[in-house]
N, C-alpha and C positions, 0 to 999 in steps of 0.2 A: 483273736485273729480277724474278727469281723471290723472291728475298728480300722486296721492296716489296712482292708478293701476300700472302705470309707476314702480314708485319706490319699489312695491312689487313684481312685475313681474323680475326688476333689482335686489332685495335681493336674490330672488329664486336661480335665474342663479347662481351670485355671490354665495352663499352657497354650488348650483349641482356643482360649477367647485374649489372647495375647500373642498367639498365629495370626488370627482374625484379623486383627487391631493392624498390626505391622500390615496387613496384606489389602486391608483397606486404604489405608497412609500411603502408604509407595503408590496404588493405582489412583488414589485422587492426587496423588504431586504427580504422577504422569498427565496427567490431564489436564495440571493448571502448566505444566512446561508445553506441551504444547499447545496451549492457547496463547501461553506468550512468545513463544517461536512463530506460530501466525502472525501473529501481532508486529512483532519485529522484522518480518519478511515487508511485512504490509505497509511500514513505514522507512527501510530503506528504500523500497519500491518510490515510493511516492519521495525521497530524499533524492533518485537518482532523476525523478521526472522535475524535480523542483531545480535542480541542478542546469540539467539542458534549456528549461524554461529562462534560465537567468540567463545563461552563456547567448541566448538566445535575445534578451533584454539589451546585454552589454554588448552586442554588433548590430544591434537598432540602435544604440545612444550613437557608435560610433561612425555609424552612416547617416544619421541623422538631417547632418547641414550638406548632406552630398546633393550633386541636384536631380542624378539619374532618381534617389529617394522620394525628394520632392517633385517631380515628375511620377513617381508612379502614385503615392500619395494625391495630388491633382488629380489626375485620372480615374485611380479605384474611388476614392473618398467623396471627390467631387465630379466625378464625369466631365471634367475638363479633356480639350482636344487642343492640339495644336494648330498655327493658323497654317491655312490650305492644305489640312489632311483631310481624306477623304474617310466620312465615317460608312461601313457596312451595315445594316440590320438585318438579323436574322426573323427571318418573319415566323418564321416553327418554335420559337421563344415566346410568341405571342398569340 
């Protein structure tokens, strides 16, 4: 009879360490899904910013040769003014 205690005391363990096992596995794959669901938030994030970036590119190409473009381009880039426009300085800028 002592034998049978044995080997039911032996099934128990064997079972708590294959409970263990499974209950370790499940919460380390919790863990890499959600690092890769970060992960994947983080790069459609940056897919939807890359997107407007471009949409943003393609009506610069298409104003391009406009001249109100080159006109502002003149101005911001180069400080260019037009002739007999009156320039302002803000003197609290300086």
């Amino acid at each position: 009879m002592r034998k049978f205690n044995n080997n039911k005391w032996f099934s128990k363990l064997i079972l708590l360490g294959v409970v263990g096992y499974v209950g370790y596995t499940l919460i380390a794959q919790q863990i890499t899904f959600n690092k890769y669901d970060k992960e994947y938030a983080y790069y459609e994030n940056k897919k939807v910013e890359e997107e407007y970036r471009n949409q943003d590119l393609l009506n610069e190409k298409d104003n391009i040769n406009s001249d109100d473009y080159i006109e502002k381009i003149a101005r911001d880039k180069l400080g260019l003014v037009m002739p007999n426009e009156t320039i302002y300085i803000d003197s609290s800028r300086y």
